[in-house]
C-alpha positions as CSV (number, residue, x, y, z in Angstrom):
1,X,-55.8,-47.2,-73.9
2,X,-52.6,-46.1,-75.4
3,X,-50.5,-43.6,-74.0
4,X,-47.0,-42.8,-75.4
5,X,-44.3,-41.2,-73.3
6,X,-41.8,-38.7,-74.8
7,X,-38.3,-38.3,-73.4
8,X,-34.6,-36.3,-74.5
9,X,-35.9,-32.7,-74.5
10,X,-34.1,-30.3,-73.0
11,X,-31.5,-27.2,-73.6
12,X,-29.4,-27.4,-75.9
13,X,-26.4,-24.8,-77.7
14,X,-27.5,-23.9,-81.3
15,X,-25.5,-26.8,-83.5
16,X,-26.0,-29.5,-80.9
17,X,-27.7,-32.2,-81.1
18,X,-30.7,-34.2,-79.1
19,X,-32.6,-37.4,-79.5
20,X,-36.3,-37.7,-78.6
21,X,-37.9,-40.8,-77.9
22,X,-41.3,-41.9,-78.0
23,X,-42.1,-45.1,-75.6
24,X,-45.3,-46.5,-76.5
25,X,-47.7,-48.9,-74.1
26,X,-48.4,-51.4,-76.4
27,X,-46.7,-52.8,-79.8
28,X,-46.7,-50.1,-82.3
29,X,-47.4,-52.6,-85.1
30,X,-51.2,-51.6,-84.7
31,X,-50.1,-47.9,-86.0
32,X,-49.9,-47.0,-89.9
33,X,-48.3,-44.0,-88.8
34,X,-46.2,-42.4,-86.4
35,X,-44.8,-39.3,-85.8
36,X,-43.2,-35.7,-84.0
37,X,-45.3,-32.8,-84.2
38,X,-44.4,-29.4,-82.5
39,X,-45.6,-26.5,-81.6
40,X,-45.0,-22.8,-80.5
41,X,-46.8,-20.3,-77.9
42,X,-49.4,-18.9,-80.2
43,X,-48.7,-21.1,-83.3
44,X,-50.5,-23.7,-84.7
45,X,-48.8,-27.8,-84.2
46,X,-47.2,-28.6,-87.3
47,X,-46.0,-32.2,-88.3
48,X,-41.8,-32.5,-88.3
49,X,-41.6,-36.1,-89.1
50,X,-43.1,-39.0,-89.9
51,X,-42.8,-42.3,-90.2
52,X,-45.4,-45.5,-91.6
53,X,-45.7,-48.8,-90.8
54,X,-43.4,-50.2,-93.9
55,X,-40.6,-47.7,-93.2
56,X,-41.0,-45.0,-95.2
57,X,-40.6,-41.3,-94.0
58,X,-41.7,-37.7,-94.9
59,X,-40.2,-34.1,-93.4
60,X,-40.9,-30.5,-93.2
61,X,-38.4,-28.8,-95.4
62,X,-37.3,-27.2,-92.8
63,X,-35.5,-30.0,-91.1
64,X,-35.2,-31.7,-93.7
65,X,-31.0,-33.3,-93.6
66,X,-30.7,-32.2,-89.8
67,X,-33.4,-34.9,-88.9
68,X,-34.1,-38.0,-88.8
69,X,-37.1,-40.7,-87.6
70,X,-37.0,-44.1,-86.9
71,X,-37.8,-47.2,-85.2
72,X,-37.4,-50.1,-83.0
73,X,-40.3,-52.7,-83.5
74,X,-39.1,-54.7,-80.6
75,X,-38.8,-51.7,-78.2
76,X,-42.1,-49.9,-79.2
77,X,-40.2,-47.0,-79.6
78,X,-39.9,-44.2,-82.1
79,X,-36.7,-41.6,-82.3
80,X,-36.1,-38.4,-83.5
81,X,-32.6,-37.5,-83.6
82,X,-31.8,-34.0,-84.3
83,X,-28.7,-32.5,-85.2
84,X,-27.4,-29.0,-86.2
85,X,-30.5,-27.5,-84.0
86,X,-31.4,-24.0,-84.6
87,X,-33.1,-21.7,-81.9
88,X,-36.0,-21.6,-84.6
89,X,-36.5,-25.5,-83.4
90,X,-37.4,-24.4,-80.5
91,X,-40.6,-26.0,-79.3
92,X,-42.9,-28.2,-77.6
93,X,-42.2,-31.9,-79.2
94,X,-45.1,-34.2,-79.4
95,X,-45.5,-37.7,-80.3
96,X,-48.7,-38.9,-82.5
97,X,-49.4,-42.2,-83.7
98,X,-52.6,-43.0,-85.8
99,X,-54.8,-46.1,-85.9
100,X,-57.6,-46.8,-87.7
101,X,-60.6,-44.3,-86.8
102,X,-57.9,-43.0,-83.8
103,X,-54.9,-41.1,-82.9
104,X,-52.6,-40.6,-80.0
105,X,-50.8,-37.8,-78.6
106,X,-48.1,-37.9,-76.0
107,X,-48.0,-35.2,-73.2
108,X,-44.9,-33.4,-75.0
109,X,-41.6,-32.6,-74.4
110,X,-39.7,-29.0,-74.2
111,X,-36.7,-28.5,-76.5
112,X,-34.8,-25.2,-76.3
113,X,-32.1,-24.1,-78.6
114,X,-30.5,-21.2,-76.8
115,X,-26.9,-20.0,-76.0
């Protein structure tokens, strides 16, 4: 069983910046993809970022030039760094990664953008 554990959320000043990590059990060479999700009280999870197997990422427009995804192979990590943060970022952060016939989801991790 795979289980991926999300870290770096916390409160943060509108403009600041965070990094979220996403530690996974196993190697993450098995994934095609990987990637953040959030969500909102009452809204529906939407994707933020994602990242496949050769590299190549995708973003919602709206954080599209304040974020960014990426990875370390060797660490079985993913990241999400995200700078000039908005109080609309606000959010429950979740980690997915998809298999063949599967996907993952971490248990999530609070960001607040709030003075």
């Amino acid at each position: 069983q795979v289980q991926l554990v999300e870290s770096g959320g916390g409160l943060v000043q509108p403009g600041g910046s965070l990094r979220l990590s996403c530690a996974a059990s196993g190697s993450i060479f098995r994934f095609y993809d990987m990637g953040w999700y959030r969500q909102d009280p009452g809204k529906q999870r939407e994707l933020v970022a994602l990242i496949t197997s050769g590299g190549s990422t995708t973003y919602t427009e709206s954080v599209k030039g304040r974020f960014t995804i990426s990875k370390d192979n060797a660490k079985n990590t993913v990241y999400l760094q995200m700078n000039s943060l908005i109080p609309e970022d606000t959010a429950v952060y979740y980690c997915n990664a998809k298999e063949i016939g599967r996907a993952y989801w971490g248990q999530g991790t609070q960001v607040t953008v709030s003075s």
